[in-house]
N, C-alpha and C positions, 0 to 999 in steps of 0.2 A: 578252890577256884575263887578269884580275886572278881567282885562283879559291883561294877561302880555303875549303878541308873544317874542319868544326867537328866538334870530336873530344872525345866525350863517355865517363865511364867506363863502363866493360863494353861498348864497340861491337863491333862483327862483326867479328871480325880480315880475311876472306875479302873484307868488304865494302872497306872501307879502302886494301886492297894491290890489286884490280885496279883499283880506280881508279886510284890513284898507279903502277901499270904503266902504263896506257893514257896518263895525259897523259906519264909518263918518257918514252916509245917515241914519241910525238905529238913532243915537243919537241923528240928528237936523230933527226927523220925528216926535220922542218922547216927544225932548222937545217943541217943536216948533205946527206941525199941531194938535197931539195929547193933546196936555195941559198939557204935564207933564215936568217932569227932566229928562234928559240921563241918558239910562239905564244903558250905558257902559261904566267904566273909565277904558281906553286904555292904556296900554303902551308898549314901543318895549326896551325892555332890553338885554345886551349880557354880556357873559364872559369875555369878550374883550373889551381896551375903545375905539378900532375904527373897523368899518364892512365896507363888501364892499361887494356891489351885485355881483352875476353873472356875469353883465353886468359892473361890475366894479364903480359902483355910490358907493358914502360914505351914510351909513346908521346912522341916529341920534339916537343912542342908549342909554339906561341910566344902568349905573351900579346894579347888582346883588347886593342888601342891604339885613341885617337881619331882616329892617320891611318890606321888600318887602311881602305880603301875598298875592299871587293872587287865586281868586277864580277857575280861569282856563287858565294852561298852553297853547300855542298854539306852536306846531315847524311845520314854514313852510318848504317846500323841500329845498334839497341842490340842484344846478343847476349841479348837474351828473349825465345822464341821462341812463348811460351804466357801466354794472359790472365791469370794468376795471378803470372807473372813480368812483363809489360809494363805491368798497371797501378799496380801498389806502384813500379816504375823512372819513370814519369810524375809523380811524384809528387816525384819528390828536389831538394834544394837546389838543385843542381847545373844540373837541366833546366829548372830556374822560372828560372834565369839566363840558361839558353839563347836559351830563348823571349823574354824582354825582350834580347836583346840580337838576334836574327832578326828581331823590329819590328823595331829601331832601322835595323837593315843597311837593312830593305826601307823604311824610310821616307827612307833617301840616295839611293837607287835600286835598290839590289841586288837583283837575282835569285836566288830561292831552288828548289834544286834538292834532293829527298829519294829515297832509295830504300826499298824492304822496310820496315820498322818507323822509319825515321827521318821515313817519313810520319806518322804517328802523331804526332811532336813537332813539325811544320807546321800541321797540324791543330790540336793543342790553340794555339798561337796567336792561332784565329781567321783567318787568312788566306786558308786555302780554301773558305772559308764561300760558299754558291752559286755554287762553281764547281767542273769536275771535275775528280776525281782518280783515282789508281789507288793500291792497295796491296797488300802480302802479301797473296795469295788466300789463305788459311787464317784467316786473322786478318779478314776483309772483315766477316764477322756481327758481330765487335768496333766494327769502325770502324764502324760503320754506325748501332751502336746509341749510340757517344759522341759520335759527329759526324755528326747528323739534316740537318744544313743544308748538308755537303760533297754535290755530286751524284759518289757512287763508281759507278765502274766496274772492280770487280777480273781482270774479263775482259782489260782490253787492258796491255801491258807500258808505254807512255809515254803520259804525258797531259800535253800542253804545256797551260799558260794565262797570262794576261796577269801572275801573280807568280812563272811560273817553269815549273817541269818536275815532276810527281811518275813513279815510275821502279817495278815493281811487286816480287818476290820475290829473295830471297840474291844470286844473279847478274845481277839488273836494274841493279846497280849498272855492272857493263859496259857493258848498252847506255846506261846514262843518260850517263857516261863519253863512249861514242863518239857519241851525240846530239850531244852539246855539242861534243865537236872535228867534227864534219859542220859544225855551225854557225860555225865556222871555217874550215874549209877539206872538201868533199868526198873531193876527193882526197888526202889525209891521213888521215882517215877509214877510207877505202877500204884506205888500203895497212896501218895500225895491225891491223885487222880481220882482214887476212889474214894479217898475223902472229900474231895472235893467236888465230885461227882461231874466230873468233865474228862476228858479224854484227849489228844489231838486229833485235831480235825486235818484232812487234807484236802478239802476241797473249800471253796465260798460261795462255787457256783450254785448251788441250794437256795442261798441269801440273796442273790441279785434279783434285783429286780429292770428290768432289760428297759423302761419306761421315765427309769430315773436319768439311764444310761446316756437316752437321746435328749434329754434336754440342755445336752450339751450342745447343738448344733440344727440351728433351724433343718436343711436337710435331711440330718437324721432322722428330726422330729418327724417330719412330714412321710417319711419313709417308713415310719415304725406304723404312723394310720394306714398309709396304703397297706401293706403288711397285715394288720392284726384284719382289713376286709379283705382279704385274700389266704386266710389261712386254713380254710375252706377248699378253696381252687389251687392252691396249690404256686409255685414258686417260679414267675421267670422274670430274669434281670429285664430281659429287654421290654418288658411289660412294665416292668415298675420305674426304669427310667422314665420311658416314654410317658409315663401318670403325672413324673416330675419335672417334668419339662427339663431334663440333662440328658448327658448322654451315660450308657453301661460303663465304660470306662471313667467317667468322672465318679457318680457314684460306688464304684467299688475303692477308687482312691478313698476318696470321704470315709469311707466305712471302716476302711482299715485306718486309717489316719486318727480316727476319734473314738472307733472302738476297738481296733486291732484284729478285726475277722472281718472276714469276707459280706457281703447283704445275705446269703445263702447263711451263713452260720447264725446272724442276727434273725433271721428268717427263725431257723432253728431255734432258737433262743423264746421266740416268741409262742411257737409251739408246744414247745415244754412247757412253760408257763403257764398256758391256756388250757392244756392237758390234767398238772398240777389241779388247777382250779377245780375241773370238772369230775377229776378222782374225790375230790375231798368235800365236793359238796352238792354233787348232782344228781348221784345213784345211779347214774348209766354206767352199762357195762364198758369193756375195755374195747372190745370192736365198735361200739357208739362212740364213744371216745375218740378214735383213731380215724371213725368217719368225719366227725366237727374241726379235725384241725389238717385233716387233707390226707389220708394215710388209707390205704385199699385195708387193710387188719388191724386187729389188735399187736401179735408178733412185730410188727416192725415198729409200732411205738412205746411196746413193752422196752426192745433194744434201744429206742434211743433215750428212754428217759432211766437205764441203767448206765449209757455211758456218757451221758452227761451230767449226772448224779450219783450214781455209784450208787444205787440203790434200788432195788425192784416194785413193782406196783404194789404188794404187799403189805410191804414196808411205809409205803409211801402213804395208803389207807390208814394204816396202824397210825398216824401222826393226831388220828382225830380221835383216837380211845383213850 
């Protein structure tokens, strides 16, 4: 498998290096303990004939050739981690060359994989246009509101589609990594992973933090307070518009528009959260628990913090051993 990473100035150093671990360790696993050939021929190519990390290191890039054919594009993130720094970075010479030259890959065939912020320059593209993706959950009110026509999903960590892979936040770049050697070999996969002691993740929702979410938009903001003194009493729209001085229909516009759920799921969101908290550092049992965040039992909050986490109270405790 031909896999060209497109390596752009200021990208994520973090991002960059476990990828290029994970195929190094993939290819002397294959050729080496397995008894085969490396499955991956690597290269790190740029627009540019000189790159420089984040962190300022000179990246050894090799120039964009017409025989260049790579079976699958990779763009790691750009190291700006906030809308004031990633939309002036969208903007630059450099990345308007990218983007025409990411067509061109995907109009030979190639497949285009992005993690964290390197979705971002997939997107502006055009190519995830009515189809899904995932990205940096903290940035998702960003992407959301630049790219109306991507169907995001910031909740889940990989969203395969027919132009490729999008991969979600800083270390998704690993799982996106070991997706792609699974789809070469499982068992290669399997054994990288456990060297490296990670696994793929399918979820992000675990990571958000629901608080970063709203400070994309004064409303939300203001919604997330009412909210966190009401989670207690429990959830009604027309209560909580009325707090805000709008109407229920404007504010559930707003809420899906900047967070892509409903107030009722943000609501949710914040419960889990508060829940989270009070497991891992309160000592109160699980029906006290399910009393502080508005819930009649333990049972109904044990189910929702498994399917919005995929994980049981148990588990969830175990985090602090």
């Amino acid at each position: 498998m031909r896999i060209s990473i497109l390596a752009l100035e200021g990208l994520f150093d973090t991002g960059l290096t476990v990828i290029l671990d994970a195929f190094t360790l993939a290819n002397k696993f294959s050729a080496g303990q397995m008894g085969g050939t490396p499955y991956f021929d690597v290269s790190i190519v740029g627009v540019r004939k000189k790159v420089r990390s984040g962190q300022g290191l000179a990246i050894p890039v090799q120039a964009v050739t017409a025989g260049l054919k790579p079976d699958w594009v990779i763009v790691p993130a750009l190291n700006t981690g906030t809308p004031e720094q990633l939309v002036p970075a969208l903007g630059r010479p450099d990345v308007s060359q990218a983007k025409v030259q990411l067509l061109k890959w995907h109009a030979e065939g190639a497949l285009i994989a992005a993690s964290c912020i390197g979705t971002f320059l997939v997107a502006e593209t055009g190519l995830l246009d009515h189809r899904e993706a995932t990205t940096t959950w903290w940035l998702g009110p960003l992407f959301r509101q630049r790219y109306p026509n991507v169907l995001l999903d910031e909740s889940r960590m990989l969203v395969p589609s027919d132009v490729g892979v999008t991969a979600g936040a800083a270390m998704g770049h690993l799982d996106l990594a070991l997706w792609l050697i699974r789809r070469a070999s499982p068992e290669l996969a399997a054994l990288v992973s456990r060297y490296l002691l990670a696994d793929i993740r399918t979820s992000q929702a675990p990571y958000i933090i629901p608080n970063h979410l709203a400070q994309a938009d004064p409303l939300i903001l203001r919604f997330e307070k009412w909210a966190r003194d009401h989670l207690k009493s429990g959830f009604s729209l027309q209560e909580a518009a009325s707090a805000l001085a709008t109407s229920a229909r404007s504010l559930q516009r707003r809420c899906q528009e900047v967070l892509g759920k409903s107030p009722l799921a943000y609501f949710q969101d914040l419960r889990v959260e508060r829940a989270q908290s009070l497991l891992h550092g309160s000592g109160m049992d699980l029906d006290a628990i399910a009393a502080e965040v508005g819930y009649v039992d333990g049972a109904t909050l044990r189910t929702l913090l498994r399917q919005r986490l995929g994980r049981g109270v148990r588990d969830l405790r175990a985090d602090l051993r």
